[in-house]
C-alpha positions as a Markdown table, in Angstrom:
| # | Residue | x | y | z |
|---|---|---|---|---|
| 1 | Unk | 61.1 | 50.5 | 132.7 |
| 2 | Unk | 63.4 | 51.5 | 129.4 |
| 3 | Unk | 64.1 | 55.2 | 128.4 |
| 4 | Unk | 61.8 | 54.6 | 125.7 |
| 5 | Unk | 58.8 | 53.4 | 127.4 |
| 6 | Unk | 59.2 | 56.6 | 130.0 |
| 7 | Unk | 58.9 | 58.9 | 126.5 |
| 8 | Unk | 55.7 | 57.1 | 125.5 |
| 9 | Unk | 54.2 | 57.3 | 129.0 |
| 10 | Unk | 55.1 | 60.9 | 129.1 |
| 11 | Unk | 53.9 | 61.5 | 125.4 |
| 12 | Unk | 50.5 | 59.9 | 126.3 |
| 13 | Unk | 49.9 | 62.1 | 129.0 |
| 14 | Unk | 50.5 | 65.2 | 127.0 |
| 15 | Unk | 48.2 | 64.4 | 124.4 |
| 16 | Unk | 45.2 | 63.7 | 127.4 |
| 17 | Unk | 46.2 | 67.0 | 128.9 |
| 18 | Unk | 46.7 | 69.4 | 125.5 |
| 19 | Unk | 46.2 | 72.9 | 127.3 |
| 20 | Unk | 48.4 | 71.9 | 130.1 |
| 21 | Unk | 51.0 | 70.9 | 127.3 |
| 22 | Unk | 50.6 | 73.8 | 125.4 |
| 23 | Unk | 50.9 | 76.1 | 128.2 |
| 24 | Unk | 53.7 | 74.0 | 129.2 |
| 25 | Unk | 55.5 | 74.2 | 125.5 |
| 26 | Unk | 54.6 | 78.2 | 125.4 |
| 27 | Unk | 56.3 | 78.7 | 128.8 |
| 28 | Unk | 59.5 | 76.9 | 128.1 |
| 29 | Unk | 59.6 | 78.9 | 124.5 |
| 30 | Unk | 59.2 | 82.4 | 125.9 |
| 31 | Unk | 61.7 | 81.7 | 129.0 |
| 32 | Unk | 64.5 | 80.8 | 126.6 |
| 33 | Unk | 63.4 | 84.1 | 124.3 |
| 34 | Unk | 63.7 | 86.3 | 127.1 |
| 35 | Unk | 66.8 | 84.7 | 128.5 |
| 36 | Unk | 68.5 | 84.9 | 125.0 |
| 37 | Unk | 67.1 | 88.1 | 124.2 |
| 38 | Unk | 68.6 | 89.4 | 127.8 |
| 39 | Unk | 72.1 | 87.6 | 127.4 |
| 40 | Unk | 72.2 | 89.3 | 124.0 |
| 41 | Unk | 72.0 | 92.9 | 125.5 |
| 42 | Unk | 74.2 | 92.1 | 128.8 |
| 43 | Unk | 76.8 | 90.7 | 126.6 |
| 44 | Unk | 76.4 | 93.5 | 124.0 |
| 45 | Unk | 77.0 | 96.1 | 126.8 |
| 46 | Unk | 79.0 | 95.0 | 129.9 |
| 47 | Unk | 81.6 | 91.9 | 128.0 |
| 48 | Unk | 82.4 | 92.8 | 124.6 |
| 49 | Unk | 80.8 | 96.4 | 124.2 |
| 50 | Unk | 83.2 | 98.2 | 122.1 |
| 51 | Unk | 84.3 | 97.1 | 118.7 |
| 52 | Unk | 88.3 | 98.4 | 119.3 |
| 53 | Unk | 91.4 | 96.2 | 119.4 |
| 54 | Unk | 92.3 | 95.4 | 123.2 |
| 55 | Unk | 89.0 | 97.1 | 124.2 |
| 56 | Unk | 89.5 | 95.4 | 128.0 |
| 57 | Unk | 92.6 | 97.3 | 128.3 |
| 58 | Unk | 91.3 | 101.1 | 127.5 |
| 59 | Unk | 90.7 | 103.3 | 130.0 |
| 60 | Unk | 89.6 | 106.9 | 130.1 |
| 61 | Unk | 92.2 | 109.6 | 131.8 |
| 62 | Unk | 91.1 | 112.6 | 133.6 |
| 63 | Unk | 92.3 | 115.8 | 135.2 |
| 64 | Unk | 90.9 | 116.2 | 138.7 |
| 65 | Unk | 91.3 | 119.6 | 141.1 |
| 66 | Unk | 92.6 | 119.5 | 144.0 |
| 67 | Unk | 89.4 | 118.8 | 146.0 |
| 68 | Unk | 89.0 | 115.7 | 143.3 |
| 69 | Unk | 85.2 | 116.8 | 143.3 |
| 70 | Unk | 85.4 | 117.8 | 139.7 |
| 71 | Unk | 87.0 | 117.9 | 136.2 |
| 72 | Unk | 89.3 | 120.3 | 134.9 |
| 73 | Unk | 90.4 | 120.6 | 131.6 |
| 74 | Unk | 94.4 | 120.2 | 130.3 |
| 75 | Unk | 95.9 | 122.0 | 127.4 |
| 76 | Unk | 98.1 | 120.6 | 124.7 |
| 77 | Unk | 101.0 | 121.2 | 126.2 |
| 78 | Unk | 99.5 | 119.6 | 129.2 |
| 79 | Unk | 98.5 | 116.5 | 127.7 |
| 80 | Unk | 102.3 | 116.3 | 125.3 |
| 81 | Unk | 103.5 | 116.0 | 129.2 |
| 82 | Unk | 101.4 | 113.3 | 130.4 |
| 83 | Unk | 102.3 | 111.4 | 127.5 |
| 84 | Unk | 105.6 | 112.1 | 128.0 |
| 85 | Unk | 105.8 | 111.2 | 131.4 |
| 86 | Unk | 103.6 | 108.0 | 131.4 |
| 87 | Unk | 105.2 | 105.4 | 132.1 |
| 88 | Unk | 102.4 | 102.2 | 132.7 |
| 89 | Unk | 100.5 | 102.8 | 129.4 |
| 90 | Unk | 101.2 | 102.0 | 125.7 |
| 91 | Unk | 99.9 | 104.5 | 124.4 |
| 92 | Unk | 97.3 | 107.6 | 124.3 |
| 93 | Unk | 95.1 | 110.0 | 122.7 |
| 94 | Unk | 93.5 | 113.1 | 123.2 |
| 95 | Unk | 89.8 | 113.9 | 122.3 |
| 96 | Unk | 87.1 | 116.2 | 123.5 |
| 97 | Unk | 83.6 | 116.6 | 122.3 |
| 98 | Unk | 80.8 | 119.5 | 121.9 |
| 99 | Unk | 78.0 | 120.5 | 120.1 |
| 100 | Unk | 78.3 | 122.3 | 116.9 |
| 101 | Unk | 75.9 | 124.0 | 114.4 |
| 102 | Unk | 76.1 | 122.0 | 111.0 |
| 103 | Unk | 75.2 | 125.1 | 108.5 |
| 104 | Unk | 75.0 | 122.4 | 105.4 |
| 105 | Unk | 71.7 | 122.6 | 102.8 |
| 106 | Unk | 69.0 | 123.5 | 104.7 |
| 107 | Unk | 68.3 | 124.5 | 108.3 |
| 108 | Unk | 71.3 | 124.7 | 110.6 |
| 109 | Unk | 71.4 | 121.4 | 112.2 |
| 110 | Unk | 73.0 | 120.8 | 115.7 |
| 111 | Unk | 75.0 | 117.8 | 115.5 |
| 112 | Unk | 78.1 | 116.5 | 117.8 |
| 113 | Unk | 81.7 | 117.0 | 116.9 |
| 114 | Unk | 84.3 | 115.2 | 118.7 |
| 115 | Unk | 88.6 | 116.3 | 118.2 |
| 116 | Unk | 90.6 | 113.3 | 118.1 |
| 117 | Unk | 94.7 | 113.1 | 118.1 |
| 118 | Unk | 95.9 | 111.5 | 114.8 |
| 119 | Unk | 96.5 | 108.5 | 116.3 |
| 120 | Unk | 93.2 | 107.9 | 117.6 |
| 121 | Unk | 92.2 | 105.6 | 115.0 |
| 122 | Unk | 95.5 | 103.2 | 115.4 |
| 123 | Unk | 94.7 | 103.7 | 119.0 |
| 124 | Unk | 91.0 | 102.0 | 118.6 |
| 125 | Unk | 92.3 | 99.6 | 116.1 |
| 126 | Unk | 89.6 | 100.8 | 113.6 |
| 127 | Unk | 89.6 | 100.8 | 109.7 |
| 128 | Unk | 87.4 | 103.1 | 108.1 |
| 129 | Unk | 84.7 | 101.6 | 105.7 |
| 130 | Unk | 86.7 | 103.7 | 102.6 |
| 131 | Unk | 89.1 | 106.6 | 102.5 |
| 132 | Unk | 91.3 | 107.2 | 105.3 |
| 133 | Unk | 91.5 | 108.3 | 108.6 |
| 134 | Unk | 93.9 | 110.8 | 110.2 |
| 135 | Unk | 97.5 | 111.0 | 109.8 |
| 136 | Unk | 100.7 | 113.3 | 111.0 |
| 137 | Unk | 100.2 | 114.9 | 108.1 |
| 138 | Unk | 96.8 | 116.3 | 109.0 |
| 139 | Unk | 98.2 | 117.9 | 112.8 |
| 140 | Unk | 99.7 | 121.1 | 112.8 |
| 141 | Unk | 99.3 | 124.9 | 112.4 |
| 142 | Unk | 95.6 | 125.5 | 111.3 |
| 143 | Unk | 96.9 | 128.1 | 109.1 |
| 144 | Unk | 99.3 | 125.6 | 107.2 |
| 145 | Unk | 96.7 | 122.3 | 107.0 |
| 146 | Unk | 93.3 | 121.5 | 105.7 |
| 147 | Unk | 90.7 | 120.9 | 108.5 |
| 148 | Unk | 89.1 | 117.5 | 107.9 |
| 149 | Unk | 87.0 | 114.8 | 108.8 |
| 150 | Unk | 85.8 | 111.1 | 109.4 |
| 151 | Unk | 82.3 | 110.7 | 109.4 |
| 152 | Unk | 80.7 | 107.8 | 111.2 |
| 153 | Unk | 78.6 | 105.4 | 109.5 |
| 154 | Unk | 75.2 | 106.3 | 111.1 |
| 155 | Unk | 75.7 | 110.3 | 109.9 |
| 156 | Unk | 76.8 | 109.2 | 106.4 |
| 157 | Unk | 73.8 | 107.4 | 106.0 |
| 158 | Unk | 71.5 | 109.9 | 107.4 |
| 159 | Unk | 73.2 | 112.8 | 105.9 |
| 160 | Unk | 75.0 | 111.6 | 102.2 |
| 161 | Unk | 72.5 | 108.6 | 101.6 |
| 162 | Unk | 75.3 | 106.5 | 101.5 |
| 163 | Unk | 76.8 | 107.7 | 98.8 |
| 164 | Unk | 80.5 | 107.1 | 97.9 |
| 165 | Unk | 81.2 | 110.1 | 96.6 |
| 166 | Unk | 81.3 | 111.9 | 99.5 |
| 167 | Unk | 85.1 | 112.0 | 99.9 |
| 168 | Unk | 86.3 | 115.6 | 99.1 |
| 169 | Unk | 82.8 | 117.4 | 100.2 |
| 170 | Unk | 83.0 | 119.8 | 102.7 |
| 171 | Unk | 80.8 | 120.4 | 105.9 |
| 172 | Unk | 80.5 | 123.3 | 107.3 |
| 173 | Unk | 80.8 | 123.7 | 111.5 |
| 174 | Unk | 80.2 | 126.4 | 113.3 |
| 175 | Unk | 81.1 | 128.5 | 110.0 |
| 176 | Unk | 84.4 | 126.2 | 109.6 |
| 177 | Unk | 84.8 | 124.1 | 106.6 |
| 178 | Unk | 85.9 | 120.7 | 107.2 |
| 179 | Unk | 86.8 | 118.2 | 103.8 |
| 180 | Unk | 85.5 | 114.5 | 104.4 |
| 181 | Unk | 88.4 | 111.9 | 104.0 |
| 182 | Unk | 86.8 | 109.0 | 105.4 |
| 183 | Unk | 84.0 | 106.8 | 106.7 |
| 184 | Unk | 83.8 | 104.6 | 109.5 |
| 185 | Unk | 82.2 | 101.2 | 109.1 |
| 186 | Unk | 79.0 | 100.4 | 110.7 |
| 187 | Unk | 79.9 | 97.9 | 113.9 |
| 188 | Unk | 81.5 | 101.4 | 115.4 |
| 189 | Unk | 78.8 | 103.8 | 114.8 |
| 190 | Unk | 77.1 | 103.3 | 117.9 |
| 191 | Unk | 80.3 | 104.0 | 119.8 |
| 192 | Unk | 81.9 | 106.5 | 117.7 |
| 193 | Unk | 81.7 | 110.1 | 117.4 |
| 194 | Unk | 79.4 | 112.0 | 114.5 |
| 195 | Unk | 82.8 | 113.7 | 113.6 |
| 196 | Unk | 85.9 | 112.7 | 114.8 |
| 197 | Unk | 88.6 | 115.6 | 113.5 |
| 198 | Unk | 92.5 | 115.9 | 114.0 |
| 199 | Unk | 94.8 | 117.4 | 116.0 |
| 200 | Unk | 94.8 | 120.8 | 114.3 |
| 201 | Unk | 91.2 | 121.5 | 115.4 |
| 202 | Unk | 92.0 | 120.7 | 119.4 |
| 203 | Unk | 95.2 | 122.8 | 119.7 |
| 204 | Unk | 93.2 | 126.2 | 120.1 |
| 205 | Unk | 91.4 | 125.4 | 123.0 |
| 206 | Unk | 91.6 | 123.3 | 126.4 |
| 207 | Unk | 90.4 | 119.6 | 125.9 |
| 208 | Unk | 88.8 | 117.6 | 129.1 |
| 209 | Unk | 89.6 | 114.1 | 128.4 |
| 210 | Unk | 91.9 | 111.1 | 126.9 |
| 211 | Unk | 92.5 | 107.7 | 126.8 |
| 212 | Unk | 95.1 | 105.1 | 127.5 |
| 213 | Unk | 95.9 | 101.7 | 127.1 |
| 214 | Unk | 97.7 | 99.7 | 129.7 |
């Protein structure tokens, strides 16, 4: 018996038995939805989840006490050590995040800002969407530079309706203005900060966090 009778033969008996073939047809359709549908997300968020150059070689660096129960956090001076003194990584950054009042038009808003080094973005790999990111020229004494900041896609949309012109606004955090130099494109919106701001703004206080590259 040829190939091409067996397709006949099995043809035949699926027009006899239509509700067992449909059945058939609809099981087979929904078991390769859900199985693409479920590769999609696994893939999305365990092998390629983060849209930064050499993503499988970040890794997040922390201070622990000396039970190693907990976090502490480092200052600058700290972390310019670390970095210093590293000798198995490429490179790294420094970044901490926290909850901020945006005091903009209308009702204060809480939103999250996050303090990058002004190498983060060289760090990631990432290009913003239009105007810049940070630079050395942004780090420094707060009373010497203009605060500023990157605004991710998502919060562009949502807040400035996409509009272009929003590079020299200011926002206002927690009573501090910040002027708006950039905008992240969209593939790193899920993963990026609200606001991502330079140096400057981190060298006041104690950070918990950074990130290094092997």
């Amino acid at each position: 018996m040829s190939i091409l009778q067996d397709i006949r033969y099995a043809l035949r008996l699926l027009v006899k038995s239509r509700v067992s073939s449909t059945v058939a047809v609809l099981s087979l359709a929904l078991g390769i939805g859900a199985t693409t549908a479920i590769f999609s997300v696994v893939y999305a968020v365990l092998v390629d989840p983060y849209p930064y150059a050499g993503a499988e070689r970040i890794g997040g660096a922390h201070v622990l006490n000396v039970k190693g129960d907990h976090y502490i956090a480092y200052t600058m001076a700290e972390y310019l050590e670390m970095q210093a003194r590293a000798k198995s990584v490429e490179s790294m950054i420094l970044n901490n995040r926290r909850s901020v009042v945006m005091t903009q038009a209308g009702l204060p808003e809480a939103v999250i800002q996050e303090d990058f080094s002004p190498n983060a973005f060289d760090f990631f790999g990432v290009q913003p969407l239009f105007g810049r990111t940070f630079s050395p020229r942004d780090a420094g004494d707060e009373s010497k530079v203009e605060p500023v900041a990157v605004l991710s896609y998502l919060f562009w949309q949502r807040h400035f309706a996409s509009s272009r012109d929003v590079l020299g606004q200011q926002i206002r955090l927690n009573d501090k203005f910040f002027t708006i130099i950039g905008v992240l494109p969209s593939a790193s919106h899920g993963t990026m900060p609200i606001f991502t701001f330079p140096w400057n703004a981190i060298r006041t206080y104690k950070s918990g966090s950074g990130w290094c590259s092997k």
